[in-house]
C-alpha positions, 0 to 999 in steps of 0.5 A: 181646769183651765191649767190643765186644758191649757197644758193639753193643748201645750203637749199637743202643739209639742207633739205637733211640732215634733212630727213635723219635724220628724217628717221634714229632718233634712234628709234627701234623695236622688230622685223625686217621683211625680207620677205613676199611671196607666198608659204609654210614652205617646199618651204622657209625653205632651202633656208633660212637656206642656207643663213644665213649660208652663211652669217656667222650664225650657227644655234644652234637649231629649233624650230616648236611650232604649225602648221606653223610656224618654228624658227631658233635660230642663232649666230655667232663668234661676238655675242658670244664675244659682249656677253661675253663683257657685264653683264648678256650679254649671253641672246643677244647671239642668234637672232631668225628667224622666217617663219610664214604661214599667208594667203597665204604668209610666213612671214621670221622675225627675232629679231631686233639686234638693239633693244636687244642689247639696251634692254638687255643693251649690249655693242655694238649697234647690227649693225655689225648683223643687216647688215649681217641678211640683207643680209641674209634674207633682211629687208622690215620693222621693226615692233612690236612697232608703233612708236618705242622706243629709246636706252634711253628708251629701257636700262631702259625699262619695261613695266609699273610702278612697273613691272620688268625691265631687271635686275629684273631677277629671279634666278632659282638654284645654284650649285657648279659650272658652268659646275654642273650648265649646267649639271643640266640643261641639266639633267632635260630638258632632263626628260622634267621636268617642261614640257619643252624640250631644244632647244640650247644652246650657250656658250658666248666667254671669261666667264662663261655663257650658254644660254639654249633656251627651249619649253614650252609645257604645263600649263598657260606658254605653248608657244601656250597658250601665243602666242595664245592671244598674237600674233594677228597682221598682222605682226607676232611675232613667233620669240618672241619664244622659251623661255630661261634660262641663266647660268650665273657662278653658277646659272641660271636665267631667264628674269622675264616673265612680263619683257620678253613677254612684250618686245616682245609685247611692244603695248600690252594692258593691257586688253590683258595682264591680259588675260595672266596674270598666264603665268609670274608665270607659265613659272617660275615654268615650268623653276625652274623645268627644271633648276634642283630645 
C-alpha cells in the first residue's frame, strides 16, 4: 500500500512537471498584454506613467501617432548596460508601451523583453525587464504570434527566404565621429528632414552607441499609412511604433524595413504585406534624409 501511494504521488509530481513545462517551453511573442479596461487615454495615461517609474523606468520619450493611441518608449540602467554588452545591442535599449482605444476599452501593451532580446540577438534573455514591466503594468497574455516562436528561430529570424535578417541592417551615413554622427542626426530631425521628427534618444552604457526613435509622418513609410493596413487584430500592436535609427561608432543604421515590420507582424500575410510593399523603401529614404545624407 505504501508503494503504490508512493508511486501515485511519483506520477502525479511527473505529470505536474510536465504541465509546467508545457506551459513554459520557450516559445515568444512580440508583444505582452498588461491590461485591457474600460476608459480613455486621459483616465489611463498618468497612472501608467507613474508605474513604470515607480518601477525603476525612465521614460525617454512620447509618442501619439493618430487618434487614440499614445506610446511611451522606456529604459532603464539594465537595459542600457545588456545593451552595450551585445553587438549592434543599442536597438534593445527601449521597450515601447502602448495605451490603444479600441471599442470601449484601453489596451496597456508593450514590447515582450523576451522576444527582443533573442530577435536583436542580445546577450541576456529579457527576464530581468520582463519581471519588472509586470509589475508595472502586469501581463494578462503575450500576443502578436499564434504559436509563437523559439530563441533558435527567433536569433536567425526573418520573415521568408531571401528577405533580410537582423544583421542585414542598412547603413545610412558616416561621419568623423560618433559624437558628429548624433549631431547630424539630431540636425536634421530637427529641419524635419525626410518628414520625420525625433522622438528620443538613449545612449547604451559602456560604447559608442545612440539610439534615436523617430515619427514618420508622410509618404508610403508614414506611421499611419503602415500601421493602417497592417494593425487590423483585436490585439493591437501600436507598440510596433515609433521607428528607430541606431549610432553605432561612426555611422547610422537602421534595421532593414522588410525585417523590422515583419518582426512585429510575424503572421502577416503576404497578401497583406505586398499591400505595403513601397513602406521598407520609403521608410529608408524618409531615415537617409533624417540621418544627414
Amino acid at each position: 500500500m505504501r508503494k503504490t501511494a508512493l508511486g501515485w504521488l511519483f506520477f502525479s509530481f511527473l505529470v505536474a512537471c510536465s504541465a509546467a513545462m508545457a506551459a513554459n517551453d520557450g516559445r515568444f511573442s512580440p508583444f505582452t498584454l498588461g491590461s485591457s479596461s474600460a476608459g480613455t487615454l486621459a483616465d489611463k495615461l498618468d497612472g501608467v506613467r507613474n508605474a513604470l517609474q515607480q518601477n525603476g523606468f525612465q521614460i525617454a520619450g512620447e509618442y501619439a501617432p493618430y487618434d487614440g493611441a499614445h506610446i511611451l518608449i522606456v529604459s532603464n540602467d539594465g537595459m542600457r548596460k545588456a545593451a552595450g554588452n551585445s553587438d549592434m545591442g543599442g536597438y534593445g535599449a527601449a521597450v515601447r508601451v502602448a495605451l490603444t482605444e479600441s471599442e470601449g476599452q484601453v489596451q496597456v501593451s508593450y514590447t515582450s523583453p523576451a522576444w527582443m532580446a533573442q530577435v536583436y540577438r542580445m546577450a541576456n534573455d529579457g527576464s530581468a525587464v520582463a519581471n519588472s514591466l509586470k509589475a508595472a503594468l502586469g501581463a494578462e497574455k503575450d500576443f502578436g504570434s499564434e504559436g509563437g516562436r523559439t530563441a533558435d528561430n527567433l536569433r536567425k529570424y526573418h520573415y521568408m527566404m531571401f528577405m533580410p535578417y537582423f544583421d542585414d541592417q542598412v547603413t545610412l551615413a558616416e561621419y568623423g565621429s560618433h559624437q558628429e554622427a548624433v549631431t547630424a542626426v539630431n540636425d536634421a530631425l530637427a529641419a524635419g528632414k525626410g518628414g520625420a521628427s525625433k522622438v528620443y534618444q538613449i545612449d547604451v552604457d559602456g560604447k559608442d552607441e545612440t539610439l534615436i526613435g523617430v515619427a514618420l509622418k508622410q509618404g508610403d513609410g508614414a506611421d499611419a499609412t503602415v500601421m493602417g493596413v497592417t494593425d487590423s487584430g483585436a490585439l493591437k500592436h501600436t507598440a510596433h511604433l515609433p521607428y528607430e535609427m541606431l549610432v553605432s561608432g561612426n555611422k547610422v543604421y537602421m534595421l532593414h524595413g522588410k525585417f523590422r515590420i515583419a518582426q512585429s507582424f510575424p503572421d502577416l500575410t503576404m497578401g497583406t504585406f505586398m499591400k505595403i510593399s513601397a513602406a521598407p523603401d520609403a521608410i529608408e529614404v524618409s531615415l537617409r534624409a533624417a540621418a544627414g545624407k
